[in-house]
C-alpha positions, -999 to +999 in steps of 0.1 A: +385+268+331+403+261+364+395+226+365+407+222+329+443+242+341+447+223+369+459+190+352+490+210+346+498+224+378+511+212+415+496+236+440+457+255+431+457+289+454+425+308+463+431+341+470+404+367+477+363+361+486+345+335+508+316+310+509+302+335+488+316+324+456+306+290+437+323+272+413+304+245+395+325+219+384+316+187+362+336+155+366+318+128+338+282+122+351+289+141+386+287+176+395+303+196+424+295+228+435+328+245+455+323+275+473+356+278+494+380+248+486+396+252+452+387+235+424+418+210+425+403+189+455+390+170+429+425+159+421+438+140+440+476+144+438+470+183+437+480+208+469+450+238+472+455+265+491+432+288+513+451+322+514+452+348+533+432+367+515+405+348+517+374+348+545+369+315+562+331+305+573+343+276+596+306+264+598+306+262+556+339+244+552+335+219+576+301+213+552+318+214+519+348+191+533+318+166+543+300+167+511+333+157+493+345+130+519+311+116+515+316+117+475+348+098+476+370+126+474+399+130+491+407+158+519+439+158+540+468+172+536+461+181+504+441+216+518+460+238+538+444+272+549+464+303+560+469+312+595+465+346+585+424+343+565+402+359+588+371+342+602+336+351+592+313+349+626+276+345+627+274+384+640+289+385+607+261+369+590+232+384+610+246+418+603+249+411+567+211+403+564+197+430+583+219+453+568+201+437+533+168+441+545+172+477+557+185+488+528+160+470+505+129+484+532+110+517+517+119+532+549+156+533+542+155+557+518+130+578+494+143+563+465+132+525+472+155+497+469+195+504+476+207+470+489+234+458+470+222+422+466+254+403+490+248+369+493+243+372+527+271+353+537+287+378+565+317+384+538+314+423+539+310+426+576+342+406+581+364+421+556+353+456+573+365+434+609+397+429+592+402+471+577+393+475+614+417+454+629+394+440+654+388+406+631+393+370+646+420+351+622+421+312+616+449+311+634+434+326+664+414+288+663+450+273+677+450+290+707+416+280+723+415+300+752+422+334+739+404+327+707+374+319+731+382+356+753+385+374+718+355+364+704+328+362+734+341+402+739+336+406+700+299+390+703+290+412+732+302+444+710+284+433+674+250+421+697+248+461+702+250+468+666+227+432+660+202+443+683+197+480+666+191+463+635+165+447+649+175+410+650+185+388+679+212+393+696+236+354+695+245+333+729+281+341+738+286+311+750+266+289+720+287+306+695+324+303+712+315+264+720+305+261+685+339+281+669+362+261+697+345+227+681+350+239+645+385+251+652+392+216+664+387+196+634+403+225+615+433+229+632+455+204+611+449+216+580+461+256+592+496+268+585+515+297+573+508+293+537+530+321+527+558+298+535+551+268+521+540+285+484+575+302+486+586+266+489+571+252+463+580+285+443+614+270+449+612+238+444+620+227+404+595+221+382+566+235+402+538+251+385+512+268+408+475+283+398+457+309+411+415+309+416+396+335+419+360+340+432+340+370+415+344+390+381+360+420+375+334+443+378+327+430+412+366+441+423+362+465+453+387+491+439+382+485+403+345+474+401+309+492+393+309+508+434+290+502+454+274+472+436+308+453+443+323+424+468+345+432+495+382+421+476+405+424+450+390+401+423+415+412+397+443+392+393+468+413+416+444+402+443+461+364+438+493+383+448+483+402+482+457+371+485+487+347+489+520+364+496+531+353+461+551+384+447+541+402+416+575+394+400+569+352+402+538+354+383+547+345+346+511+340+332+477+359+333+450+345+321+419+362+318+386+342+314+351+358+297+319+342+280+305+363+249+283+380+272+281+392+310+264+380+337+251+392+370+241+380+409+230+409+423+218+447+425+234+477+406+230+492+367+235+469+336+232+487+308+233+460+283+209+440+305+185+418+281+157+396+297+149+377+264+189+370+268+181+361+304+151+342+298+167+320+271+196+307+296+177+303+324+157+281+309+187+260+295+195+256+327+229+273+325+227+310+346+221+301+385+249+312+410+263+281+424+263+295+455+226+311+464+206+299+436+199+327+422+192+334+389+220+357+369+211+390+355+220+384+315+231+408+291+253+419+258+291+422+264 
């Protein structure tokens, strides 16, 4: 539905979630699977946004920016990320795992399984970084030196918590070179975003669309809790997300199918496996981003 929007709008925003969303997208005979770069890269005279609300693997965007060069597709100054998205880490991503396994482990709890089925993708761990106020921010990439002193004394602090999980702990030293490199290549395409949407807000004749990542039962306030992502996936997450304000937002749009789907743990009580079994098989029900098969049931 985005991709169909976006022929009639200048600038695509994503706002909340990370490399944990996928959007599959079909151009004619070629299919693209986006998990962090909005779905208008595949325009080329469209501006997409990272915003601040979103969680930046650098690692993962470096890859999908690769796989889309390689396609033939355009990506330059047409992406800009905030300076204000925080970074997800690999402690991120190894916490994020064990913390999965635990809680799926007999020994976590009498009553069996209670992981929440993430995607693994360190996005919980670094949104809690960020409620904590001890998260590393993309903009922290354009100062090398004390990104690099920030982040070897946030390894040494989350190899503690790493270690008593039972994983090993990361190389200091592997990590920050790897970040500093990533950062790099990065650093042209991070700005304040929150600026330049309030100029394009501005400027005449501007239309600008807002992407989500999850559904609305997966919203962190507003979702089935626990079983839920770490953001706002309702839509006045596009407004904290970006720095848009409430009152410049002259359209909602709200986008359903004729019956719910699921990646992940947690109740469904309309859940049907014939439903399941009938899309799966067409092909159709696989999160873009892990694989997965999607739970299926009734509206």
């Amino acid at each position: 539905i985005v991709d169909l929007l976006t022929s009639e709008h200048d600038v695509i925003v994503r706002y909340n979630g990370g490399a944990n969303a996928g959007h599959t997208v079909q151009v004619g005979t070629e299919r693209y699977a986006l998990h962090l770069i909005p779905s208008g890269i595949l325009y080329g005279d469209k501006t997409c946004v990272i915003g601040n609300g979103v969680v930046v693997d650098p690692e993962k965007l470096l890859q999908e920016i690769d796989t889309l060069r390689a396609r033939g597709i355009r990506v330059g100054t047409n992406l800009r990320i905030s300076d204000r998205a925080h970074v997800v880490m690999p402690y991120h991503k190894e916490q994020d795992a064990a913390l999965e396994e635990y809680l799926t482990s007999k020994t976590a709890h009498d009553q069996g399984n209670l992981s929440i089925g993430t995607t693994r993708r360190g996005i919980g761990p670094a949104y809690a970084d960020k409620a904590f106020r001890t998260g590393l921010r993309t903009g922290d990439l354009l100062k090398p030196d004390l990104f690099a002193e920030k982040l070897t004394k946030r390894i040494k602090e989350n190899n503690a918590v790493i270690k008593e999980l039972g994983e090993k702990p990361l190389s200091p030293k592997e990590v920050v070179d790897e970040s500093l490199a990533a950062g790099k290549i990065l650093a042209p395409f991070i700005t304040n975003t929150v600026v330049f949407l309030h100029g394009a807000l501005a400027a005449k004749n501007s239309n600008m669309l807002f992407e989500g990542a999850q559904g609305t039962f997966l919203d962190i306030d507003h979702g089935t809790y626990p079983y839920v992502t770490s953001s706002n996936t309702t839509s006045g997450g596009a407004c904290t997300g970006s720095g848009v304000p409430p009152n410049r937002i002259d359209h909602v749009m709200g986008v359903l199918k004729a019956y719910t789907t699921r990646v992940g743990e947690g109740p469904f009580p309309t859940e049907d496996s014939d439903l399941s079994k009938r899309f799966h098989a067409m092909g159709r029900e696989f999160g873009a981003t892990t694989g997965r098969a999607r739970r299926c049931g009734w509206f």
